[in-house]
N, C-alpha and C positions, 0 to 999 in steps of 0.2 A: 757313210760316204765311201764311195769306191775308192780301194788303194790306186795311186796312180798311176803303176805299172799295170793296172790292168787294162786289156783290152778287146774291141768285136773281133770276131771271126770275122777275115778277111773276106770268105764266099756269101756272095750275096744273098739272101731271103728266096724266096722261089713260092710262088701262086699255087701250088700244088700239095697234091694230101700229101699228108703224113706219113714219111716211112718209118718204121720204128728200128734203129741199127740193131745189131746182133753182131756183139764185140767176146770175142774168146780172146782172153790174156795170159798168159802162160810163163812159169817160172818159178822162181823158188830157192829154198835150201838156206839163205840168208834173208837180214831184215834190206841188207842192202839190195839185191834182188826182188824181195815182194814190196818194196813200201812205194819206188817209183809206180810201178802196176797198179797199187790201190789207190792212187793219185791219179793217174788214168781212168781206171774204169769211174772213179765219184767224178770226175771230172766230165765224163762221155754221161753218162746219167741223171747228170743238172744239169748241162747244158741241151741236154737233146732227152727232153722227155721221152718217154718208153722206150731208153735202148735198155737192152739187155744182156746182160753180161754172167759169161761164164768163166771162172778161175778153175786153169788147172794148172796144179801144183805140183808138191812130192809130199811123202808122210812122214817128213819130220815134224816135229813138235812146234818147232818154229814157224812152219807155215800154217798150222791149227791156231795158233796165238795171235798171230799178227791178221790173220784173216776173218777170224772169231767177228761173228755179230755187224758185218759189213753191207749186209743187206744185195749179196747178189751170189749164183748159186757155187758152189766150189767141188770140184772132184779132184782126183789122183792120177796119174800113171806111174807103173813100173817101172825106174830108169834110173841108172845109180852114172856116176862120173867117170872118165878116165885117168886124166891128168892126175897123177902123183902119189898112186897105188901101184902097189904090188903086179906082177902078171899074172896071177890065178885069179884077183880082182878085176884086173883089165879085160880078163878073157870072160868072164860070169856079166861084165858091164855089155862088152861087146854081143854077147850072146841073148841078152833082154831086147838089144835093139830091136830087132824082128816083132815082136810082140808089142813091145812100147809103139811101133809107127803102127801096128794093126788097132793096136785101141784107141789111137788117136783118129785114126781115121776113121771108125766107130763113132767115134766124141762128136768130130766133126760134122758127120751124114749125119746125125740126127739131131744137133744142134742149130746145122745151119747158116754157119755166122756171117756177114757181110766182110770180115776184116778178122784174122787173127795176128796179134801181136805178144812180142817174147819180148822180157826184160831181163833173160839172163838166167844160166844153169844150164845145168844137163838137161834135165826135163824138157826144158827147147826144143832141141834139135827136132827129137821125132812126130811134134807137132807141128812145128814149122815144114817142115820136111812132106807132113802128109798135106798141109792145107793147101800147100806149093803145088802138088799132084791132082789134089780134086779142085784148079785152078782158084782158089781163096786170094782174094788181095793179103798179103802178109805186110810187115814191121817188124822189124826189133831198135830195140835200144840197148847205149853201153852205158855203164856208168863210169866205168873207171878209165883211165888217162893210156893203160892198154888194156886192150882185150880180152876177155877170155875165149878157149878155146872152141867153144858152144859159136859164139858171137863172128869168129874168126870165121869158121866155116858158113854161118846162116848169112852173112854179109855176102856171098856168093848167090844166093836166089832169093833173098827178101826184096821185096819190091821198094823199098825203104828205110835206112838206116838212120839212127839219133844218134848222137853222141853229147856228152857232156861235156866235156874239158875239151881244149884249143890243143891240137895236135896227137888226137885221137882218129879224128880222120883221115890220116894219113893210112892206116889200114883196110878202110873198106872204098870203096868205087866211088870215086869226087862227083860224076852226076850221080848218084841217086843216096848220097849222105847229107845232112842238115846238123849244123850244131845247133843244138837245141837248149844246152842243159837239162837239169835233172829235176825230172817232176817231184814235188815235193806236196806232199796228203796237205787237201783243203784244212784239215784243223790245225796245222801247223801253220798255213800260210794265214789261217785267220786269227789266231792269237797273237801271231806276230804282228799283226796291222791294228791289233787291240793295245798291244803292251806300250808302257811308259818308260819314252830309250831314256829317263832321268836318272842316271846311276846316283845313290846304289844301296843295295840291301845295306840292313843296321842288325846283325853283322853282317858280312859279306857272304856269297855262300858260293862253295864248291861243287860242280858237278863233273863224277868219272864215268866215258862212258868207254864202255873194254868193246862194244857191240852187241848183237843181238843174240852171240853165242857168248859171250864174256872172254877175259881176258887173264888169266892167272898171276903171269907176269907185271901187267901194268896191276892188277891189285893187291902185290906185294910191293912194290914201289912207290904204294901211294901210301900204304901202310907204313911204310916205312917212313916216309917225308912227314905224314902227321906226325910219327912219333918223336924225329929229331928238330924237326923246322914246325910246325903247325899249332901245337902245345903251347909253346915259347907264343905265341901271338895275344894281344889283349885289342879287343874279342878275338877268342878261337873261331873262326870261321864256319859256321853249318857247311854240312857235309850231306849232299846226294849222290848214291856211288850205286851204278847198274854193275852187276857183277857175274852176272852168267849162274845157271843155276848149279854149278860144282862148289862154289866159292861163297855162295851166300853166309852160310853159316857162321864160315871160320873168321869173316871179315863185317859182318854184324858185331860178333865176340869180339873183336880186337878193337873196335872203336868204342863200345862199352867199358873196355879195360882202361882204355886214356883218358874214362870220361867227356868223349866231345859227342855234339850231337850228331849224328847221321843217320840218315831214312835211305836205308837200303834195301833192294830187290834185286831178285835174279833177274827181272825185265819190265819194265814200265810201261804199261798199257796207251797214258797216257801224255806224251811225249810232249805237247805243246803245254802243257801247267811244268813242266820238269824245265823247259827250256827256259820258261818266263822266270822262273824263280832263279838261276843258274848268274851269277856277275861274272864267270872266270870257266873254264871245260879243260878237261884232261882230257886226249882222248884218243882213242886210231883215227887211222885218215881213210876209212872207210867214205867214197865218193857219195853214199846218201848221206852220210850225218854232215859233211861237209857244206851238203845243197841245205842241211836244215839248221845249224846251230850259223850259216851264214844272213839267210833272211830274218834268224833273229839279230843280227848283230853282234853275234857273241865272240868276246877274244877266244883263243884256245893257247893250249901247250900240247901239240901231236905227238905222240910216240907210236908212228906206224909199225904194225906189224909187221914184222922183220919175215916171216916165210912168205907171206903175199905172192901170189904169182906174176914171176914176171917184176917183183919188188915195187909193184904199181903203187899200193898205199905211200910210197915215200915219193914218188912222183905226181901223185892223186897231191899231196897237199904243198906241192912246191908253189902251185897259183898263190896259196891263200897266203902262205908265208913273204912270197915277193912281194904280194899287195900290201904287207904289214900289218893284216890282221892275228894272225899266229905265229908262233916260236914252235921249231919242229927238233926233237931229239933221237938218234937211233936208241934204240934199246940197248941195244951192245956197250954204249958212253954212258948209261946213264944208272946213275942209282938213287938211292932215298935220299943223300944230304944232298945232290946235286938236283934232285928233283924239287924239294921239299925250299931248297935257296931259291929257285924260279919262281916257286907258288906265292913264296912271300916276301918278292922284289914287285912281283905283278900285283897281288891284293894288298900291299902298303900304296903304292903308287896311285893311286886312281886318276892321273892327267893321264899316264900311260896307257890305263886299262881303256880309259875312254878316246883316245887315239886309235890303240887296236880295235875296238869297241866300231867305229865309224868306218874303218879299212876294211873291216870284216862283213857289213853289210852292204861297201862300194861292189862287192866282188861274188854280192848272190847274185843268183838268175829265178827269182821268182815268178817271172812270167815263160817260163820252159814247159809247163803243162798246156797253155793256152797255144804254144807254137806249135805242136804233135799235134795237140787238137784239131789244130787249122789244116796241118800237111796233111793230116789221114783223112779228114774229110774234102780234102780237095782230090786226094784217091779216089775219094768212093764217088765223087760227085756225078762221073758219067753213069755208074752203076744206079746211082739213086734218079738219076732223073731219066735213065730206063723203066725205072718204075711208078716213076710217078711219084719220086721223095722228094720232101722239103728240107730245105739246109737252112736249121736255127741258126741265128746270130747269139753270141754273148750277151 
């Protein structure tokens, strides 16, 4: 049975052949950057047989991993960041640009695309930048509650802006921005609509996510709260803790030593079995995990990343907290007993947790893929029916 939130594209059916779209999605460097995008392009893919989609990226590791095995085709450009490096790096970033807009515009001529859309990073700009020139409909989307610097500037020629959170739009051009929310990958929105909200695991189980790059600090803080608060509990609580891959080792070792259980990785491939199993989440207030551990309904305890730019993660999760689904700590206030007394005020309680539990999923936006969907194919719709395209319904 279809989730209820789901719904048809707005643009009617149409008598005419088939076009097949040709969607270039572009971004990278974080999971929070690629994983809206991969929700997009599977999204344009099943709803619109034969589109075709090109990912371009960067070559960190991160986007090799997250992009791994997704069934559409993926390349690179050369293009490193500015914001919050050094001047010899600034000046080495600034100096790729030239090249970076020449390969995309390469990318682009022989790709072809109907529509290219940016979710954020450096890598953006100088695709955005050349599709904008070889007249390409464009897109971007923000995730986060401000800007980044990529998004600040492409909000200026993008044909079309997203944003996630309420009071994001205040930065880009009120006609041509939509709050959308944040797309979140079809397997996470389909195990969500599979899982049983019946709490609760026997024993309870924990899940830390630091992000897709990890988190040092929060996994010395969680270490720490197992060891003075978590121990002391009857059951100890299972433990699932992503940890970035610097940290895996030493924090695998340290939960072996206290005897509890925990199934730890430096990154978890598969993100909707991790959520389902999860009663309780520590975690940053990175604006995709926020769009995903909300459609599950999961309480949290946020400990935003305190360099964030712009200190966006602590304003990213201020929604979820007024809504009552999370309890939000800086870093700087918080340590292991003070952390470790939260984890197990929250997993003794369960009227609590399932209070936060139902707050938490008032305040997802799980239909925020189908709304992009609809806007960008109402873009393209005069271009598609210059050619003789048909506009699938959901």
């Amino acid at each position: 049975m279809a989730a209820p939130w789901r719904r048809k594209l707005s643009i009617e059916m149409k008598d005419t052949k088939d076009h097949n779209i040709r969607l270039i999605i572009t971004g990278g460097g974080t999971g929070g950057h690629l994983f809206p995008g991969v929700a997009l392009a599977q999204a344009m893919m099943r709803y619109r047989p034969g589109c075709e989609v090109l990912y371009i990226g960067t070559e960190r590791k991160v986007d090799k991993t997250a992009l791994a095995g997704l069934g559409f085709t993926i390349t690179t450009i050369r293009s490193q960041g500015i914001k919050g490096k050094s001047l010899p790096a600034k000046m080495k970033a600034v100096l790729q640009q030239p090249n970076a807009l020449l390969e995309s515009v390469r990318i682009i001529r022989e790709f072809k695309p109907d529509l290219v859309f940016g979710v954020g990073g450096y890598v953006t700009v100088p695709v955005i930048l050349a599709a904008r020139l070889l007249g390409i409909t464009t897109c971007i989307h923000e995730q986060n509650s401000i800007p980044g610097l990529a998004n600040r500037l492409l909000g200026y020629i993008a044909h079309r802006i997203f944003v996630s959170l309420p009071g994001s739009e205040k930065y880009f051009p009120a006609t041509k921005t939509v709050l959308s929310g944040n797309p979140v990958r079809s397997s996470i929105i389909k195990a969500a609509g599979r899982m049983d909200r019946k709490l609760y695991h026997d024993p309870l189980t924990l899940l830390i996510m630091g992000g897709s790059q990890g988190a040092r600090r929060l996994n010395s803080l969680v270490l720490e709260a197992a060891e003075k608060s978590l121990l002391e509990m009857s059951p100890r609580p299972n433990i699932i803790h992503q940890t970035g891959e610097h940290d895996v080792a030493q924090v695998r070792e340290k939960y072996s030593e206290l005897g509890m259980n925990a199934r730890v990785q430096a990154f978890f491939s598969d993100m909707a079995e991790v959520y389902s199993q999860a009663d309780l989440l520590i975690s940053r207030a990175g604006a995709t995990t926020l769009a995903e551990l909300t459609v599950f309904h999961k309480p949290v305890i946020l400990v935003p990343y305190p360099y964030a730019a712009d200190n966006h993660q602590e304003i990213n999760g201020r929604y979820l907290v007024e809504a009552g689904g999370g309890r939000m700590f800086n870093q700087s206030e918080l340590d292991g007993k003070k952390l470790g007394q939260e984890i197990r005020k929250l997993l003794t309680d369960t009227k609590l947790l399932a209070e936060m539990a139902e707050n938490s999923g008032k305040a997802a936006k799980p239909e925020a893929t189908e709304t992009i969907v609809n806007s960008c194919m109402e873009l393209l719709k005069d271009k598609l029916e210059e050619n003789n395209g048909k506009i699938l319904a959901f």
